[in-house]
C-alpha positions, 0 to 999 in steps of 0.5 A: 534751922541749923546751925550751919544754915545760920553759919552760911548766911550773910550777916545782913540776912542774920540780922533781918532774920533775928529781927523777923523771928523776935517780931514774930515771938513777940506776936506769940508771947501776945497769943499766950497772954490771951490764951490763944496759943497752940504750940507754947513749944514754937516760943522755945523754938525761936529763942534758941534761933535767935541766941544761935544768930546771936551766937554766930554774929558775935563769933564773926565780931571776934574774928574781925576784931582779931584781924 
C-alpha cells in the first residue's frame, strides 16, 4: 500500500485497517513461534504499514490541532 493510498483514506478507514493489519501480525508472529511461517518478510511488510497509518493519523491530529 502506499503512502498516498493511506493519505486518501478516511481516518475511521485508517483506523479499521490499523487494527486489522496488527491483528493480522499478531496471527503471523503465532506462525513463527510455531515454525510455520512462509514469508518472515510479511512481518517486515505490515509494520511498516501500520507506522505509515500512525504516521499519517498523527499528521491529520497536528493539522487539527493547529486550526
Amino acid at each position: 500500500m502506499k503512502f498516498k493510498e493511506i493519505s486518501e483514506m478516511s481516518s475511521e478507514e485508517l483506523q479499521t485497517k490499523k487494527r486489522d493489519i496488527r491483528q493480522e501480525a499478531l496471527h503471523l508472529r503465532l506462525q513463527q513461534q510455531s515454525g510455520q511461517l512462509e514469508q518472515p518478510s510479511r512481518l517486515r511488510l505490515l509494520r511498516r504499514q501500520v507506522a505509515q497509518i500512525e504516521t499519517a493519523l498523527s499528521k491529520r491530529t497536528a493539522k487539527t490541532e493547529a486550526k
